[in-house]
LUMTI-54657 format. One record per residue (C-alpha): residue number from 1; residue in three letters; chain; x, y, z. Coordinates in pm, whole numbers. Example, Ala and Ser with C-alpha at 12.3 -4.5 7.8 and 13.67 -1.06 7.14 Angstrom:
REC num residuo cadena   east  north     up
REC   1     ala      A   1230   -450    780
REC   2     ser      A   1367   -106    714
END
This chain:
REC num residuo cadena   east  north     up
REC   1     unk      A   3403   2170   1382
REC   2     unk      A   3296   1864   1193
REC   3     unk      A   2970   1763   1154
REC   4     unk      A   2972   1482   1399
REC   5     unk      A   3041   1708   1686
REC   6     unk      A   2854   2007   1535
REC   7     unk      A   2524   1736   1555
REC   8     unk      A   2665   1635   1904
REC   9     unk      A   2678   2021   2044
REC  10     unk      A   2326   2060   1847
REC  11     unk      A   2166   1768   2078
REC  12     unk      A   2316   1888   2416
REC  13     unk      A   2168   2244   2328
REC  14     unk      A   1833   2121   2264
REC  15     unk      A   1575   2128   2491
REC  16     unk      A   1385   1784   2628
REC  17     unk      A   1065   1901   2432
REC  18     unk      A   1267   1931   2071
REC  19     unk      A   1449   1572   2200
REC  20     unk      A   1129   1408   2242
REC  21     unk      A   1017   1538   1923
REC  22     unk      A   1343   1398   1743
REC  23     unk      A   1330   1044   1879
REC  24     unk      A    987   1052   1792
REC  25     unk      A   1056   1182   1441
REC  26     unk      A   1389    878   1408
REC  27     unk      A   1043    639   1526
REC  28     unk      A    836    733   1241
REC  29     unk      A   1163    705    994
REC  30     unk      A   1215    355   1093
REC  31     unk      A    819    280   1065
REC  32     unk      A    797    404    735
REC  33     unk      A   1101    295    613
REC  34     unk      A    986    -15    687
REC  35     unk      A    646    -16    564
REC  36     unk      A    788    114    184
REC  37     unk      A   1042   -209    231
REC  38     unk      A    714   -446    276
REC  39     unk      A    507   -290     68
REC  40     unk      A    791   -263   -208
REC  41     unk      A    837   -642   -180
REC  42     unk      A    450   -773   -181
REC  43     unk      A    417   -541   -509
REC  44     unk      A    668   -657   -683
REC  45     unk      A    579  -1037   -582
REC  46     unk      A    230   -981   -678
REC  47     unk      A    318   -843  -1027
REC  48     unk      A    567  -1130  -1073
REC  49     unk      A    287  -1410  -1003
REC  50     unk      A     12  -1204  -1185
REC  51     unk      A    290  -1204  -1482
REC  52     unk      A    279  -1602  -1451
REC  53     unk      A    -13  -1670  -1383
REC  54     unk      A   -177  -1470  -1707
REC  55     unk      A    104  -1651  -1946
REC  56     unk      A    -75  -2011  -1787
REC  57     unk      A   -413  -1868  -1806
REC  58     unk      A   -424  -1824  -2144
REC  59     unk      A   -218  -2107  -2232
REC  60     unk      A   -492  -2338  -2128
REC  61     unk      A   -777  -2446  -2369
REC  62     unk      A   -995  -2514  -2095
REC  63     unk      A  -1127  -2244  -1893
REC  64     unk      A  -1155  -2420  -1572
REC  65     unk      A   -840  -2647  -1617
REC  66     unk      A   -621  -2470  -1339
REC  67     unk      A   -986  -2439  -1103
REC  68     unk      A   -968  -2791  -1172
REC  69     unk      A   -585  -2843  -1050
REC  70     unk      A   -577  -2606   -778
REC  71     unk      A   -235  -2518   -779
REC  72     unk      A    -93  -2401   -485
REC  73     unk      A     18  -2039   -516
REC  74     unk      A    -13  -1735   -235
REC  75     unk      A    -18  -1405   -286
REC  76     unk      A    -98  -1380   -666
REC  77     unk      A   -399  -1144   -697
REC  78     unk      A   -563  -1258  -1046
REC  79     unk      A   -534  -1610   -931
REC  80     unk      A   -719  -1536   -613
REC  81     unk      A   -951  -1337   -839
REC  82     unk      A  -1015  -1661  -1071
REC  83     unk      A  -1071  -1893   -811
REC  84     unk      A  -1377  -1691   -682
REC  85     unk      A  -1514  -1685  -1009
REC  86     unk      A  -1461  -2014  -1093
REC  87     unk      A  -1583  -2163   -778
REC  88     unk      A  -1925  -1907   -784
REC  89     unk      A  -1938  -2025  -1169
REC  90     unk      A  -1881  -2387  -1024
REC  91     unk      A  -2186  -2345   -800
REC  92     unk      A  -2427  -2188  -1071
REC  93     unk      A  -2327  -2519  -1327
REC  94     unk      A  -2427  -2726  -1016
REC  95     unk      A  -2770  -2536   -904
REC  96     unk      A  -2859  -2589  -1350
REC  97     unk      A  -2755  -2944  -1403
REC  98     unk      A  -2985  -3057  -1094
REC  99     unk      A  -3201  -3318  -1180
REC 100     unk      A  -3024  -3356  -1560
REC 101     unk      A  -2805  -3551  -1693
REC 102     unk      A  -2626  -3316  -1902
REC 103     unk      A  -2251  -3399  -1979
REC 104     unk      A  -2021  -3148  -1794
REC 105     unk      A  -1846  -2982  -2117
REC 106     unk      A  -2223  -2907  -2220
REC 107     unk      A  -2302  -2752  -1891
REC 108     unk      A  -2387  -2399  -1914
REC 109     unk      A  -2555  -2102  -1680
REC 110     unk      A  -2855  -1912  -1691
REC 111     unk      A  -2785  -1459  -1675
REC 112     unk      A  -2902  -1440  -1331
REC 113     unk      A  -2616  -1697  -1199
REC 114     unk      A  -2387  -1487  -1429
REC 115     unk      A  -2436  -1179  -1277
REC 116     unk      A  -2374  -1351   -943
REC 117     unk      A  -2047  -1467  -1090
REC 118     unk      A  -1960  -1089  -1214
REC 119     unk      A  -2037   -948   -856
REC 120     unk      A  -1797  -1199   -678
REC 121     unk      A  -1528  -1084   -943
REC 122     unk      A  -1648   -745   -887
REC 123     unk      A  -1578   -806   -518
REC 124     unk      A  -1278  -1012   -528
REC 125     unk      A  -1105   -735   -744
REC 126     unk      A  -1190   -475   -413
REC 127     unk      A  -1090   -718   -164
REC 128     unk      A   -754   -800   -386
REC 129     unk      A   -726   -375   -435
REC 130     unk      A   -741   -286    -43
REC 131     unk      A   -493   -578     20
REC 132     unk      A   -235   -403   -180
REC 133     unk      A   -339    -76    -62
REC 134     unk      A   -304   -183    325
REC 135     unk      A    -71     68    506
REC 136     unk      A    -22    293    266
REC 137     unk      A   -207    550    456
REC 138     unk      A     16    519    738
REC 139     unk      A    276    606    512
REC 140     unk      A     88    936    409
REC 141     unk      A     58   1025    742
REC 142     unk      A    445   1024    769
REC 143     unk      A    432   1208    474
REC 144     unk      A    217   1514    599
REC 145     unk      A    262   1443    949
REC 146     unk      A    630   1437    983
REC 147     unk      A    715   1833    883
REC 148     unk      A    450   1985   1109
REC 149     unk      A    647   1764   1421
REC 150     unk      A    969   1891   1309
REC 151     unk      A    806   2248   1279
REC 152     unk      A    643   2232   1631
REC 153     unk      A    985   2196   1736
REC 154     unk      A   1132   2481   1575
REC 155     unk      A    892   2701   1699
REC 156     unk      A    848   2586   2031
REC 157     unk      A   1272   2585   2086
REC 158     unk      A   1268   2947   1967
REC 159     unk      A   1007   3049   2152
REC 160     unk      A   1147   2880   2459
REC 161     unk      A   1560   3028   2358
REC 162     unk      A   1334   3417   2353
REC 163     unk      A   1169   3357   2646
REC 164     unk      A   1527   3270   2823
REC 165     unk      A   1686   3566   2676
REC 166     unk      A   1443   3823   2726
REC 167     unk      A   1458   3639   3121
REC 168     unk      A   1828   3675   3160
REC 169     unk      A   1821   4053   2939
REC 170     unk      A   2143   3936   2733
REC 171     unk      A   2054   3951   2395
REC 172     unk      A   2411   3847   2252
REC 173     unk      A   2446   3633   1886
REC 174     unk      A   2634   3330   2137
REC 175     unk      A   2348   3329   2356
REC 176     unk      A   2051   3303   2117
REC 177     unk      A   2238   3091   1840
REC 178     unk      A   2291   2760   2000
REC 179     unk      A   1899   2726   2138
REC 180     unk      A   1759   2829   1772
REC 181     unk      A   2032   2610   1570
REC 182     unk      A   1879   2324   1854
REC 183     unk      A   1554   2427   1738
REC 184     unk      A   1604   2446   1346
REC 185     unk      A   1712   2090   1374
REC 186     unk      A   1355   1935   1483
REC 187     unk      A   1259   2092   1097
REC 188     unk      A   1563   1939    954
REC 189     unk      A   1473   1589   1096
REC 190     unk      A   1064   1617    969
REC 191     unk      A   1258   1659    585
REC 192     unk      A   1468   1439    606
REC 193     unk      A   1152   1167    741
REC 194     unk      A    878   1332    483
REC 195     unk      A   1121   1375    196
REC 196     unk      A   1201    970    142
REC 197     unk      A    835    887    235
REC 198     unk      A    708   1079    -15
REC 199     unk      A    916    991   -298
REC 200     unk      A    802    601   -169
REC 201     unk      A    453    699   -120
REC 202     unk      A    423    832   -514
REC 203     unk      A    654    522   -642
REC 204     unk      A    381    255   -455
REC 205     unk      A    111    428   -555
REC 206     unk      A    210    407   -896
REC 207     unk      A    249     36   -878
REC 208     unk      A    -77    -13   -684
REC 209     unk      A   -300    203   -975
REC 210     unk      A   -109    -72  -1237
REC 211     unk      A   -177   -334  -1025
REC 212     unk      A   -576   -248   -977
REC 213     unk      A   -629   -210  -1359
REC 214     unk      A   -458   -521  -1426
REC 215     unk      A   -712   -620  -1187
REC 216     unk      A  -1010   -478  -1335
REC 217     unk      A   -917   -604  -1696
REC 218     unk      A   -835   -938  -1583
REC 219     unk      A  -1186   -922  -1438
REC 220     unk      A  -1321   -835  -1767
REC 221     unk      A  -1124  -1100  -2000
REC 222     unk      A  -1201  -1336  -1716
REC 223     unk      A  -1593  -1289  -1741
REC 224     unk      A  -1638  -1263  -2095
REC 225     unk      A  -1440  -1620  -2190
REC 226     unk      A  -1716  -1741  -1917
REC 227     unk      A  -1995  -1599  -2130
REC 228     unk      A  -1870  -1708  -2391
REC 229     unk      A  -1834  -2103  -2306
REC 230     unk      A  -2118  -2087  -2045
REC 231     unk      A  -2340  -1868  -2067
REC 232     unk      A  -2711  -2035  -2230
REC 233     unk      A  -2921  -1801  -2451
REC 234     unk      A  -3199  -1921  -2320
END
């Protein structure tokens, strides 16, 4: 018998509980499939724009040259993370040169509007972080989730192929082995969901954990070139 119509025989022996749980089980393989295909992509974007952007960033002499510009570009994490502290930098510079006429390359910041500009980077970086993270717990869930389905199926097709033989008091190998090979195949369907979820699951995480501390030490470089240039020791 070839495994086409051994999977075919294996269907029309299963009961309507162990087919629920297998179209439910082919549900949360396309879901999750499709959340490692997004997720894949907006990783891999992100660490191609944070690539370029970091090459421009410190290409430029001035630190708020590109604020300045305001290129358009989406979905680039360390720009959206320099743009926040640019802009609350922006607004400190603003609140200090009140009521001076200072020339703007000599405008600096006292410490209290820099530690407003290190909690918006401090907050950007989170906000960036959980964007990137985003559905990735939904994908755990498939993870976890997926072998207990297919093993609530095993056990409940078993118990249901005992109860129908112990009913009918014919214990024969031909009349027990269809209902428990329909009922194995509920646990066969949770692996074979779980098994590429999980290997997708570690891979993203990976990326996600590079992604934050590039994050994080972007952060850092980013705040200390603003201390540097306009910070006052006053």
């Amino acid at each position: 018998m070839s495994s086409e119509l051994e999977l075919v025989f294996v269907w029309d022996q299963a009961r309507p509980e162990g087919k629920a749980i297998i179209l439910l089980l082919v549900l949360f393989s396309i879901f999750a499939w499709s959340v490692m295909a997004s997720k894949a992509g907006q990783m891999r974007r992100a660490t191609r724009l944070n690539r370029s952007f970091i090459e421009r960033f410190r290409g430029e002499e001035g630190l708020l040259s590109i604020f300045e510009r305001k290129p358009k570009v989406d979905d680039c994490p360390l720009y959206t993370v320099y743009l926040s502290g640019c802009h609350e930098l922006k607004r400190g510079i603003k609140r200090q040169s009140e009521g001076e006429a200072a020339e703007p390359e000599k405008l600096q910041v006292g410490a209290r509007s820099m530690e407003h500009v290190r909690r918006v980077l401090e907050r950007t970086v989170a906000e960036e972080s959980l964007k990137l993270e985003s559905n990735l717990i939904l994908l755990a869930n498939a993870v976890s989730g997926a072998p207990f389905l297919g093993l609530l199926g095993t056990v409940w097709g078993v118990m249901s192929t005992f109860a129908s033989v112990a009913q009918e008091g014919n214990a024969q190998l031909t009349t027990m082995a269809p209902g428990v090979a329909a009922a194995l195949v509920t646990t066969v369907a949770g692996l074979l969901v779980a098994i590429p979820s999980m290997f997708g699951y570690n891979w993203l995480l990976h990326h996600l954990r590079v992604l934050t501390v590039e994050l994080d030490n972007y952060a850092h470089e980013l705040m200390s070139r603003m201390e540097v240039d306009y910070l006052t020791e006053n």
